[in-house]
Backbone bond lengths (Angstrom), bond angles and torsions (degrees), N, CA, C in turn:
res aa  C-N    CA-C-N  psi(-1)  N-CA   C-N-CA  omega(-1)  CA-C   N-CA-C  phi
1 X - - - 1.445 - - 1.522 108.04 -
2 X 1.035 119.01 130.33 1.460 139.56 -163.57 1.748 96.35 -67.00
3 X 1.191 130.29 134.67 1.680 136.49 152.28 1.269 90.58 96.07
4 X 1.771 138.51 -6.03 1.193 129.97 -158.65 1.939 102.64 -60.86
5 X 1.243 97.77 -28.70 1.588 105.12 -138.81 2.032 74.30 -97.71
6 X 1.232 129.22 -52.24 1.487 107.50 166.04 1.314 120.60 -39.03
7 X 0.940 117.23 -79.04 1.939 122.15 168.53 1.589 110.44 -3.52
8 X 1.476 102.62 -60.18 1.121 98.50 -159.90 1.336 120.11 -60.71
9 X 1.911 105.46 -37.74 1.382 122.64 -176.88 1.462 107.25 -64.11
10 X 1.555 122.61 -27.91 1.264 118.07 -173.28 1.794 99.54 -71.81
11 X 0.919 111.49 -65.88 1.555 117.99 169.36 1.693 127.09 -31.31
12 X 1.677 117.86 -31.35 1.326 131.85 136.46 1.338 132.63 -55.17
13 X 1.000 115.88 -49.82 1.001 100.97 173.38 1.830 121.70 -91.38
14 X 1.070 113.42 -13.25 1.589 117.19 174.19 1.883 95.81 -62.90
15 X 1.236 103.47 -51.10 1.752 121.70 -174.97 1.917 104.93 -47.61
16 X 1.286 109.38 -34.48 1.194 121.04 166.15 1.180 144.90 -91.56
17 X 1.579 102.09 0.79 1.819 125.07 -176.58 1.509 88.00 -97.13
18 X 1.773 120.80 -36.70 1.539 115.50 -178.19 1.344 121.92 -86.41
19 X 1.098 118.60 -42.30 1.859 118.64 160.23 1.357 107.09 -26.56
20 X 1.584 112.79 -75.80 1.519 131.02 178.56 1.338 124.00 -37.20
21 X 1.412 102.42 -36.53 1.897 105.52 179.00 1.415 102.22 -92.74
22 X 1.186 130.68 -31.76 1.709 125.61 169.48 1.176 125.59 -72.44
23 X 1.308 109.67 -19.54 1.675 124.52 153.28 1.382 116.94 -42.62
24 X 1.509 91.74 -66.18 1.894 105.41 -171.62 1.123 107.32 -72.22
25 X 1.512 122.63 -19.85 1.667 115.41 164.53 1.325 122.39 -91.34
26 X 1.212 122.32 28.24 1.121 144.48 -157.55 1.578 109.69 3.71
27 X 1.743 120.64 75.12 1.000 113.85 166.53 1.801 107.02 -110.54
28 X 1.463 94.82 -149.35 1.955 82.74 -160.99 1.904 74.59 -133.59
29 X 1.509 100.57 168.88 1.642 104.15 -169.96 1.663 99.81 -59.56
30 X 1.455 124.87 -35.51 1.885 152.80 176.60 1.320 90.02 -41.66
31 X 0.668 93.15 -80.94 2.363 108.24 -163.33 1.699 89.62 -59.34
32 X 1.017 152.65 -39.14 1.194 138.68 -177.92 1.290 123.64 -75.45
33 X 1.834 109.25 -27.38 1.403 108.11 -166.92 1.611 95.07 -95.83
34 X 1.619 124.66 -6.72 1.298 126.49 -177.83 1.575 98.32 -80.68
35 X 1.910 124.88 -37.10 1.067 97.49 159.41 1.497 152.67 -83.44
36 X 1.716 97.80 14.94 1.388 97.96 174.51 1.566 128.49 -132.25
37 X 1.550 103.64 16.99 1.045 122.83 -169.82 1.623 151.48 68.11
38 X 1.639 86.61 13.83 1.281 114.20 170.33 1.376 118.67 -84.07
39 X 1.489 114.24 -176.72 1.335 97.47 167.25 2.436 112.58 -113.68
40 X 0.926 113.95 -167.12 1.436 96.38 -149.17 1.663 72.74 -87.90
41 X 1.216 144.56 -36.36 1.634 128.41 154.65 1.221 127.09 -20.63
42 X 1.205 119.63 -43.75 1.065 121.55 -176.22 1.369 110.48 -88.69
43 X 1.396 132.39 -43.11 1.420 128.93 159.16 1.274 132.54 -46.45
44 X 1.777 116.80 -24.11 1.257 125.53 165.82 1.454 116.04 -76.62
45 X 1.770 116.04 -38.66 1.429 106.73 157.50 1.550 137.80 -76.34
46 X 1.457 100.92 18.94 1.428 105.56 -169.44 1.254 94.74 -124.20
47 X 1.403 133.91 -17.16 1.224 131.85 145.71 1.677 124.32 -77.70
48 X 1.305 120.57 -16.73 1.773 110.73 156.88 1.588 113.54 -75.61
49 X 1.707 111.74 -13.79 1.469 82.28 -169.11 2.011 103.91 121.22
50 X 1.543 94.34 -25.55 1.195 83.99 -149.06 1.629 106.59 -102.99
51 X 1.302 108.31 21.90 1.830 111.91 179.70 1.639 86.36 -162.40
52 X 2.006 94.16 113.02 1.028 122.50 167.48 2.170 110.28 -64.52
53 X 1.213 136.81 155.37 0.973 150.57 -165.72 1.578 102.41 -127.78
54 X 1.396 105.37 152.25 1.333 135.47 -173.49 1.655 110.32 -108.27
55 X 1.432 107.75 139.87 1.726 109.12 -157.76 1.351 102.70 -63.32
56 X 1.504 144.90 -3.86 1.499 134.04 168.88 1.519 111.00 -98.70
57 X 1.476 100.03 -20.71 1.628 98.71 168.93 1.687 115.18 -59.00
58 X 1.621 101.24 -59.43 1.301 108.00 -163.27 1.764 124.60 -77.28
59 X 1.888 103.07 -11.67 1.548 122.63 152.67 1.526 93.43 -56.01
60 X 1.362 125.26 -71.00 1.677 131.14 -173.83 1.438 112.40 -26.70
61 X 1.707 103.95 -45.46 1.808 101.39 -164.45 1.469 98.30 -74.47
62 X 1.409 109.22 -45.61 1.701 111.65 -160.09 1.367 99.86 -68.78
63 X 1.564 146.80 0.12 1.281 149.59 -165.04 1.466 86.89 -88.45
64 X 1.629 111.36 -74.32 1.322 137.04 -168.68 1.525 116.68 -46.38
65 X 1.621 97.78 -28.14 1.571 89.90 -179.86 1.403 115.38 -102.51
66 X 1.546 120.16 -16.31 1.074 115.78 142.44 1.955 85.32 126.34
67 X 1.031 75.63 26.24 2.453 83.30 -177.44 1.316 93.15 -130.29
68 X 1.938 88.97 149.80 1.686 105.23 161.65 1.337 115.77 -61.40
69 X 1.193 127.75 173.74 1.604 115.80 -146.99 1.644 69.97 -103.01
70 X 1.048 141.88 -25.36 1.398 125.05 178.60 1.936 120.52 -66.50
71 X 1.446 103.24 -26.50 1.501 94.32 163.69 1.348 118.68 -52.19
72 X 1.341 108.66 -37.15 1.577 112.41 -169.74 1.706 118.24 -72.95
73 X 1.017 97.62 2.02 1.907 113.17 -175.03 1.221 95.03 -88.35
74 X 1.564 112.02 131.75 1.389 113.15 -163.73 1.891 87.44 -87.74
75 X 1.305 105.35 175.55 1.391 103.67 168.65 1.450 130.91 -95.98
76 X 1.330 143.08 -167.59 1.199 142.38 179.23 1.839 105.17 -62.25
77 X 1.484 84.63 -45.72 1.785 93.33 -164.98 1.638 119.01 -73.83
78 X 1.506 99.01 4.37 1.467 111.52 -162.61 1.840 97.49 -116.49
79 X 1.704 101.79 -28.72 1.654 103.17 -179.12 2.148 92.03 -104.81
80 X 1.826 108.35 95.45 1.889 84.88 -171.03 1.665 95.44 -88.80
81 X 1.062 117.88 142.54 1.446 110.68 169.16 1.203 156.38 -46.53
82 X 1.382 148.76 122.47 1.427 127.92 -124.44 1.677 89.39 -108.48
83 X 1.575 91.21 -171.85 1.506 104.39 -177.97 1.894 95.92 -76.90
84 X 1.100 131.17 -41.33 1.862 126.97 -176.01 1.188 93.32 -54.26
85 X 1.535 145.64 -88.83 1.157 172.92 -60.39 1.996 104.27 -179.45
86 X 1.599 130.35 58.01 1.263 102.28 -179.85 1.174 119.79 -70.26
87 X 1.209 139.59 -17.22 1.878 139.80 167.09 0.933 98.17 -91.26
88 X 1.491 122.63 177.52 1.518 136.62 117.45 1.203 117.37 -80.26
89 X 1.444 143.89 121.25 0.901 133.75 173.50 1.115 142.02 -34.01
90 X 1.581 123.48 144.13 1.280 125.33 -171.99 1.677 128.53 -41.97
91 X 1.262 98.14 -47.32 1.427 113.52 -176.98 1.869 113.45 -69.78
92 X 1.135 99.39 -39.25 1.882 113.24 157.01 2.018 111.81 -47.28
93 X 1.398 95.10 -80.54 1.535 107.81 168.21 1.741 113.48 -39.21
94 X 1.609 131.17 -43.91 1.402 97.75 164.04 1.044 123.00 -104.33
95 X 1.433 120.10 8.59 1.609 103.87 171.57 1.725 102.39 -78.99
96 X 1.163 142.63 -37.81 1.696 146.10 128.71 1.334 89.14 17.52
97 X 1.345 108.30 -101.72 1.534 125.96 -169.77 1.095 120.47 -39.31
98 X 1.409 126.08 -62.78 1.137 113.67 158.27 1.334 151.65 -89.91
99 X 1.932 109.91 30.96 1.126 87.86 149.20 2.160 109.54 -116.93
100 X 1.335 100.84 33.19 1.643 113.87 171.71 1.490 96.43 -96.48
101 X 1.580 116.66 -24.97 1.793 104.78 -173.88 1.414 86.42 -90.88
102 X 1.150 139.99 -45.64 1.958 128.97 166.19 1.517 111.47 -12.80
103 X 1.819 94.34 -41.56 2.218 82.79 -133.77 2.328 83.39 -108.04
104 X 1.423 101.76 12.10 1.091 105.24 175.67 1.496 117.79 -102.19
105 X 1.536 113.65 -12.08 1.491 111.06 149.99 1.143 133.71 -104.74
106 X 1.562 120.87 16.58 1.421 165.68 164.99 1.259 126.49 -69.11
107 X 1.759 132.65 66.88 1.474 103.71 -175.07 1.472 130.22 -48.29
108 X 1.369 133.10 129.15 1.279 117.87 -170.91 1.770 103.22 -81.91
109 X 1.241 99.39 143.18 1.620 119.77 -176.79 1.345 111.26 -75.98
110 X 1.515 104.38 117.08 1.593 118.65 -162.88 2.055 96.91 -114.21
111 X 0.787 106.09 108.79 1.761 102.93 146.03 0.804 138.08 -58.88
């Protein structure tokens, strides 16, 4: 299946933008999945990569970790394109852009 093997990388590396920020907030996979209503299974597979998220889940994580849900969007250079899938499509790539040029005239909301 065509883009399978992008997906996945996008899902790696998002899984690794959230590990990394719960790190620096020094919470534990427990305390994170209590704030988002998952269970800490599911936060450990959502930090390998390996359990895609639903758009109120992943508003949920970026709340909890204390980022616009756009920090948590991995970047182009972080998703590189595979042999199935060599772009991401165009229409992917500027909605990207624009919603990082959104959240850049946007103070992001700090606790």
């Amino acid at each position: 299946m065509a883009g399978v093997g992008a997906a996945e990388q996008v899902y790696k590396a998002f899984g690794a933008q959230v590990r990394k920020r719960r790190e620096v907030l020094g919470l534990t996979q427990l305390q994170l999945s209590t704030h988002i209503g998952l269970t800490r299974g599911s936060v450990a597979n959502i930090e390998a990569g390996r359990q895609s998220v639903l758009l109120h889940q992943f508003l949920a994580i970026a709340a909890a970790l204390q980022q616009t849900p756009e920090q948590l969007l991995p970047t182009q250079t972080e998703t590189p394109p595979t042999r199935e899938q060599p772009e991401m499509p165009e229409s992917v790539l500027n909605a990207l852009k624009m919603i990082k040029k959104s959240a850049g005239t946007h103070a992001p909301s700090r606790r």
